[in-house]
Backbone as a printed PyTorch tensor [residue, N CA C, xyz], in Angstrom:
tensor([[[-10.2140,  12.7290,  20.7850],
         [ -9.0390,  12.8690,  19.9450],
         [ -9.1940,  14.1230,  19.0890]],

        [[ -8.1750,  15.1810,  18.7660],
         [ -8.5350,  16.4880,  18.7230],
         [ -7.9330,  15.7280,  16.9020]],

        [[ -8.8930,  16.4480,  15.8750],
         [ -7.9940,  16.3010,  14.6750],
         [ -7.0340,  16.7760,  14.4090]],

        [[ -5.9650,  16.5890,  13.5000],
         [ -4.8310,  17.0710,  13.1420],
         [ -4.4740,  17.3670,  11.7550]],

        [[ -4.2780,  18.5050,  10.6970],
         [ -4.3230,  18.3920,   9.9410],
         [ -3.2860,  19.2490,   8.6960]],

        [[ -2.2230,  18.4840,   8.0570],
         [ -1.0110,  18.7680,   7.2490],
         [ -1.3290,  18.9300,   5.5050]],

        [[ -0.7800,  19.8710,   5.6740],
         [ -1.4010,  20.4420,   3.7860],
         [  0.3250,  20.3440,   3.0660]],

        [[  0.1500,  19.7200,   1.7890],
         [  1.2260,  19.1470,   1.3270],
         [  1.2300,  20.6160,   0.5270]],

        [[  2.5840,  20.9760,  -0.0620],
         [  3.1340,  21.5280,  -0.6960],
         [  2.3680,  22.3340,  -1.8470]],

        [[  1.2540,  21.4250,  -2.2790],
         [  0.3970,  22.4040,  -3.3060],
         [ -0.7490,  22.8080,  -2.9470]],

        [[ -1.2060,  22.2260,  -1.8120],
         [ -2.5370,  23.0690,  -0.9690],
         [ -2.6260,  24.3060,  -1.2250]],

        [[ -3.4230,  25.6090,  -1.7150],
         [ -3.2920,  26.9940,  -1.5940],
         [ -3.1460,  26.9810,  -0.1000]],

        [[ -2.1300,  28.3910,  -0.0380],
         [ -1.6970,  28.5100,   1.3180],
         [ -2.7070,  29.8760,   1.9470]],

        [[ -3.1980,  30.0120,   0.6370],
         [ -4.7200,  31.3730,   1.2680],
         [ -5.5960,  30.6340,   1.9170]],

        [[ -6.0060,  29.3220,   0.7490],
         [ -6.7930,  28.6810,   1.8870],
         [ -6.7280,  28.0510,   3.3040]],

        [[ -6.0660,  28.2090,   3.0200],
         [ -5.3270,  27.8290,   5.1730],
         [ -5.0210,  29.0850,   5.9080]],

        [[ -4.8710,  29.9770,   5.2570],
         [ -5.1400,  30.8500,   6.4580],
         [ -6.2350,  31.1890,   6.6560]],

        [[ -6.8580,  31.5690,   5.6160],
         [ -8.7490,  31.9980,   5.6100],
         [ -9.0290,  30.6320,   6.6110]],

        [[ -9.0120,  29.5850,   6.6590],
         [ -9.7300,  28.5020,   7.3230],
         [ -9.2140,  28.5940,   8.7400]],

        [[ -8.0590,  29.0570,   9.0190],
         [ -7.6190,  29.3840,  10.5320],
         [ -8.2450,  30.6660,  10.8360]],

        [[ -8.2950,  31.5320,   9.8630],
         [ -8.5650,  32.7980,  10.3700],
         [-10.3200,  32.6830,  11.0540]],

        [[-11.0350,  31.5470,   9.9620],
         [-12.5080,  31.6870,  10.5670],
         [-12.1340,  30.5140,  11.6630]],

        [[-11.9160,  29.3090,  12.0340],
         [-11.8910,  28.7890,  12.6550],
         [-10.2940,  28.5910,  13.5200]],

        [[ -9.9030,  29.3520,  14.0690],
         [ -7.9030,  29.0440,  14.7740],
         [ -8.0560,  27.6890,  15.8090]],

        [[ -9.2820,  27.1450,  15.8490],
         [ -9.0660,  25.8470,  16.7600],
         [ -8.4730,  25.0860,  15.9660]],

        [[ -8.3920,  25.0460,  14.7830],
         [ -8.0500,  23.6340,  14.1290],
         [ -6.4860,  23.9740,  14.0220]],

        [[ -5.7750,  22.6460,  13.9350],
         [ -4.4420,  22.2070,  14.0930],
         [ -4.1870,  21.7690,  12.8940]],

        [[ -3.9030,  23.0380,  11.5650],
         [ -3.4570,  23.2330,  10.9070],
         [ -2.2820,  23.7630,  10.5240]],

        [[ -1.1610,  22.5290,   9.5270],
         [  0.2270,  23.3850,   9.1220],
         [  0.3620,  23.2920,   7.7750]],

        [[  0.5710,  24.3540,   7.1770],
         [  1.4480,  24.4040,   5.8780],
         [  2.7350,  23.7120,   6.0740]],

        [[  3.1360,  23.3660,   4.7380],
         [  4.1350,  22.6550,   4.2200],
         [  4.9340,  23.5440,   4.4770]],

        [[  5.3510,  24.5170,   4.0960],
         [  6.1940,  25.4910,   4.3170],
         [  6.5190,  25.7240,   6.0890]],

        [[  5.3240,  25.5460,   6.8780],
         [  5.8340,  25.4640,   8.3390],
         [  6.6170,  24.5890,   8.7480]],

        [[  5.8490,  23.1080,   7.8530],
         [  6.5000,  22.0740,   8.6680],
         [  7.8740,  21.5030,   7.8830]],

        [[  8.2240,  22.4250,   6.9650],
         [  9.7450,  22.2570,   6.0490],
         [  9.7420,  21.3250,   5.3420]],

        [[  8.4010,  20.6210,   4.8650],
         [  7.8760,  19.8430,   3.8740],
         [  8.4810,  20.1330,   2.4480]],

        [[  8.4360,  21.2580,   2.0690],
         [  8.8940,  21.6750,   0.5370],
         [  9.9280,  20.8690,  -0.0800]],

        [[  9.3110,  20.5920,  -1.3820],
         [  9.7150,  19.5280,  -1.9090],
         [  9.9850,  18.1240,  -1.9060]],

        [[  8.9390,  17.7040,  -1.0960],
         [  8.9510,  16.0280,  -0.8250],
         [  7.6610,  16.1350,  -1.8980]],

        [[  7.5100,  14.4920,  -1.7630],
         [  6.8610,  14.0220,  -2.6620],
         [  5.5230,  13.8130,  -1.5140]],

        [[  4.3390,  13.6650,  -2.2100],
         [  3.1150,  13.4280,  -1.5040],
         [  3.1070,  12.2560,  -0.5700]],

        [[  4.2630,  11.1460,  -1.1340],
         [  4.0440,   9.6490,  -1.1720],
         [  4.8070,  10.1870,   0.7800]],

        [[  5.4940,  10.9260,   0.4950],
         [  6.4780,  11.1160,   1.8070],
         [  6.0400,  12.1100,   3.0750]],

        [[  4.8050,  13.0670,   2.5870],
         [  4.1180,  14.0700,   3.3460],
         [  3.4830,  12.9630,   4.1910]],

        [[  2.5690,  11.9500,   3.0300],
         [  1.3270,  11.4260,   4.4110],
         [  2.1700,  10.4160,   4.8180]],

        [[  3.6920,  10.0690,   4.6170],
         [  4.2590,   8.8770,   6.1300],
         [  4.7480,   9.6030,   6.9470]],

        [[  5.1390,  11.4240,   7.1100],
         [  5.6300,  11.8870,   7.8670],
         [  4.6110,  12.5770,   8.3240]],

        [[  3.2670,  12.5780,   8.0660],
         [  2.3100,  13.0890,   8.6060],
         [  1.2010,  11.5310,   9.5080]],

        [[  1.3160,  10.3710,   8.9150],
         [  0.5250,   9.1350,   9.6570],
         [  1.6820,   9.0070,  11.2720]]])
């Protein structure tokens, strides 16, 4: 099972690219990719489970 992994709205978004940039295997999205902005946390991890 490959991990999967969604950064809510206040994650630094440097740190996600620096972490793709050293590692691009991982299946990482910003909030901003996945049109997350402005939900609540409570609503990121049921649209992310």
């Amino acid at each position: 099972m490959k991990l999967r992994f969604q950064a809510d709205a206040d994650f630094n978004e440097i740190l996600v690219r620096a972490l793709l940039r050293r590692e691009p295997s991982i299946d990482f999205q910003t909030a901003l990719a996945a049109g997350l902005m402005g939900l609540s946390d409570v609503e990121v991890l049921s649209l992310a489970a």
